[in-house]
BALO-437495 format. One record per atom (N, C-alpha, C): residue number from 1; residue in one letter; atom name; x, y, z. Coordinates in steps of 0.05 Angstrom, whole numbers, plus 32768, in hexadecimal, padded with zeros to 4 digits. Example, Ala and Ser with C-alpha at 12.3 -4.5 7.8 and 13.67 -1.06 7.14 Angstrom:
# BALO-437495
REC  num  residuo  atomo     x     y     z
REC    1        A      N  8108  7F8E  809C
REC    1        A     CA  80F6  7FA6  809C
REC    1        A      C  8108  7FBE  809C
REC    2        S      N  8101  7FD3  808E
REC    2        S     CA  8111  7FEB  808F
REC    2        S      C  8102  8001  809D
END
This chain:
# BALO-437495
REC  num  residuo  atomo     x     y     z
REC    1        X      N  8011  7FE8  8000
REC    1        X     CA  8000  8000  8000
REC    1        X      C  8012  8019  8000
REC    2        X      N  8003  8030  7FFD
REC    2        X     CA  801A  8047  7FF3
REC    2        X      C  8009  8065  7FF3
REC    3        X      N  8019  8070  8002
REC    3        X     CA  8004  8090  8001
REC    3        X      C  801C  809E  7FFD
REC    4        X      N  8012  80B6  7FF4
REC    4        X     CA  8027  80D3  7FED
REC    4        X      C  8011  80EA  7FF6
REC    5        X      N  8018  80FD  8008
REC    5        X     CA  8004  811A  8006
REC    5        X      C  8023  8127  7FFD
REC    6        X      N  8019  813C  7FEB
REC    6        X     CA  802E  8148  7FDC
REC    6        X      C  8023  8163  7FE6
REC    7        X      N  8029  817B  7FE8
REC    7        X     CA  8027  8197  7FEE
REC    7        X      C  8025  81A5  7FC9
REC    8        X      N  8016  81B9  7FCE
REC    8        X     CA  8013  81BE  7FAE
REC    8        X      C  8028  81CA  7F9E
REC    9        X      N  803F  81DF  7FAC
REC    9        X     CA  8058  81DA  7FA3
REC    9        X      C  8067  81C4  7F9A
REC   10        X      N  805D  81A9  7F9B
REC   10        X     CA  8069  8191  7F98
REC   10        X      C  8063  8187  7F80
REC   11        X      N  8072  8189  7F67
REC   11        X     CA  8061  8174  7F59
REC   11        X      C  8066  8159  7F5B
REC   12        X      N  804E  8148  7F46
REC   12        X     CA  8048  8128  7F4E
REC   12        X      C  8053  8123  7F2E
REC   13        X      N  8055  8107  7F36
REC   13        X     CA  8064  80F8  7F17
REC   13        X      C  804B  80E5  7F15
REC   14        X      N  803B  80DF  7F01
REC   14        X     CA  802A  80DA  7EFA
REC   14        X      C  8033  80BA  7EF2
REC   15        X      N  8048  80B8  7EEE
REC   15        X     CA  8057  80A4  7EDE
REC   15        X      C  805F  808E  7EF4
REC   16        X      N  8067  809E  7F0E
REC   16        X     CA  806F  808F  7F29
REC   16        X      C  8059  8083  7F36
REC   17        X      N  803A  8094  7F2E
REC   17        X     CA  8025  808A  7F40
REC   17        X      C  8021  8075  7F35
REC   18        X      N  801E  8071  7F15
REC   18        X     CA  800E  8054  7F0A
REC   18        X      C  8028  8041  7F0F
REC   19        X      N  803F  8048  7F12
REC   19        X     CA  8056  8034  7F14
REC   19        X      C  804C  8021  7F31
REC   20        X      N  8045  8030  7F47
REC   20        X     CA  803B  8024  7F56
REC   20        X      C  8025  801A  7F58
REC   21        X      N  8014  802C  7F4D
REC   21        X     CA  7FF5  8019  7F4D
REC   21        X      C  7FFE  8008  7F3F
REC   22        X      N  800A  7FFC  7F2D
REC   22        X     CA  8013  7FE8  7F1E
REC   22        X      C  8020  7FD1  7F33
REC   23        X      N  802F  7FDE  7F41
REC   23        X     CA  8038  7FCC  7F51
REC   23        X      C  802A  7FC2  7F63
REC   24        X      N  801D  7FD1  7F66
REC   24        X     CA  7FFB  7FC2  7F87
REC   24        X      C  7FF4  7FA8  7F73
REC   25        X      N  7FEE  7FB5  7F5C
REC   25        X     CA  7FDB  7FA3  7F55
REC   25        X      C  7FE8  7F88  7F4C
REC   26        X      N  7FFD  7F8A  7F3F
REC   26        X     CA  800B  7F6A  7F3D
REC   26        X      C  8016  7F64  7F5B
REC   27        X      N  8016  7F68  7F6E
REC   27        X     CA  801C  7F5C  7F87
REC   27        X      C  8002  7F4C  7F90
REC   28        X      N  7FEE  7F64  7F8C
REC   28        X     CA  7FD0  7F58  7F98
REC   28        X      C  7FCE  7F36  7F81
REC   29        X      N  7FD5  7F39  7F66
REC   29        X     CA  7FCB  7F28  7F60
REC   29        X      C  7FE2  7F0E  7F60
REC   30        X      N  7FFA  7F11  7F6F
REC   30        X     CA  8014  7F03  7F66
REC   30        X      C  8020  7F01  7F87
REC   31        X      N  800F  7EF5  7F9C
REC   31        X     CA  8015  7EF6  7FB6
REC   31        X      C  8030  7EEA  7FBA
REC   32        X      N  8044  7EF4  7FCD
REC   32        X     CA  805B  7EE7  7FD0
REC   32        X      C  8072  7EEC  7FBD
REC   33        X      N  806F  7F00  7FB3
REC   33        X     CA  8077  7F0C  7FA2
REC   33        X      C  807E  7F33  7FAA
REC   34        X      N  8097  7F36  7F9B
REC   34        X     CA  8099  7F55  7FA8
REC   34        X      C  80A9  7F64  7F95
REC   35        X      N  809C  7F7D  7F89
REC   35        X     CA  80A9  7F8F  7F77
REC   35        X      C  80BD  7F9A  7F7F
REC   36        X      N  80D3  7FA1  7F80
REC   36        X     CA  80EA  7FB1  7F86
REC   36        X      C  80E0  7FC9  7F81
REC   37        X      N  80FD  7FD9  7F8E
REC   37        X     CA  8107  7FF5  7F8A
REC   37        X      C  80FD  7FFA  7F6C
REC   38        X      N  80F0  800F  7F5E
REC   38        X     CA  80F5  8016  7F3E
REC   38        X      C  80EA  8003  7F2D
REC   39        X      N  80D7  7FED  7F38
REC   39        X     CA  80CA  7FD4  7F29
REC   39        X      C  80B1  7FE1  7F17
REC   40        X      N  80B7  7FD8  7F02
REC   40        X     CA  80A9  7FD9  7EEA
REC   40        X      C  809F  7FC3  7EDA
REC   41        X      N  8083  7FCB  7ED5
REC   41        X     CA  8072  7FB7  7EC7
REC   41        X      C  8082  7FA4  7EB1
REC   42        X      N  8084  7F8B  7EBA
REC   42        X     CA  8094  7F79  7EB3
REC   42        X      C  80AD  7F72  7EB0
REC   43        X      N  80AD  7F81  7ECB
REC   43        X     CA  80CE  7F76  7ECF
REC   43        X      C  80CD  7F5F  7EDF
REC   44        X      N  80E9  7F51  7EF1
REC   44        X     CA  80E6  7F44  7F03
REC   44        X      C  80E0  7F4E  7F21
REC   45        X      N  80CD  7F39  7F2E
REC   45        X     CA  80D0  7F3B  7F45
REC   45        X      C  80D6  7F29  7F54
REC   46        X      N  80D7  7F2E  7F6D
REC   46        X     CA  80E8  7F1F  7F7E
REC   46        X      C  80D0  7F14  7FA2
REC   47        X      N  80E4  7EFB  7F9C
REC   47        X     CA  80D6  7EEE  7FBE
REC   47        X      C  80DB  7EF6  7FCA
REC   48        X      N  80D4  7F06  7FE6
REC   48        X     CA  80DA  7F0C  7FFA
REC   48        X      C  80E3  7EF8  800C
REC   49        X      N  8108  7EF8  8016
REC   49        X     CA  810B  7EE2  8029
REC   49        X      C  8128  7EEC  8036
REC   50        X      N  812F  7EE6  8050
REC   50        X     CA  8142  7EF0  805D
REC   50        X      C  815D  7EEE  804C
REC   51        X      N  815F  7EE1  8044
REC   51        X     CA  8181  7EE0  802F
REC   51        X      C  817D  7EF3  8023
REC   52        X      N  816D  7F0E  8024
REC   52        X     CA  816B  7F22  800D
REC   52        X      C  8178  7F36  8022
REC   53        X      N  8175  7F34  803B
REC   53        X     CA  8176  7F51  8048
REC   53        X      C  8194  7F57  8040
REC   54        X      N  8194  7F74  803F
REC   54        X     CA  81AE  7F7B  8039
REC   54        X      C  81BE  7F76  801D
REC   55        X      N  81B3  7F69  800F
REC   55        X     CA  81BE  7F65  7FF3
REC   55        X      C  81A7  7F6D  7FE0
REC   56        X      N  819D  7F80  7FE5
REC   56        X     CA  8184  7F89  7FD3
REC   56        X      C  818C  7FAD  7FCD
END
């Protein structure tokens, strides 16, 4: 899940919001599963599992 309040001096990247809603939504449908840093619609993703901490 994911919120931003931005101040109106702030602009928004339109391009970053669907990157994420993109990402909700293949998680919701791809459980056990986890988009990275910068993950984009059809890239790889990755299992979440302790041999990751720190080498990610």
């Amino acid at each position: 899940k994911t919120m931003e309040v931005h101040s109106n001096e702030i602009a928004r990247d339109v391009k970053e919001t669907l990157r994420k809603l993109k990402a909700a939504q293949y998680t919701a449908a791809h459980p056990g599963e986890v988009c990275p840093a910068k993950w984009n619609d059809g890239a790889k993703t990755i299992a979440p599992s302790f041999d990751l901490v720190g080498k990610i």
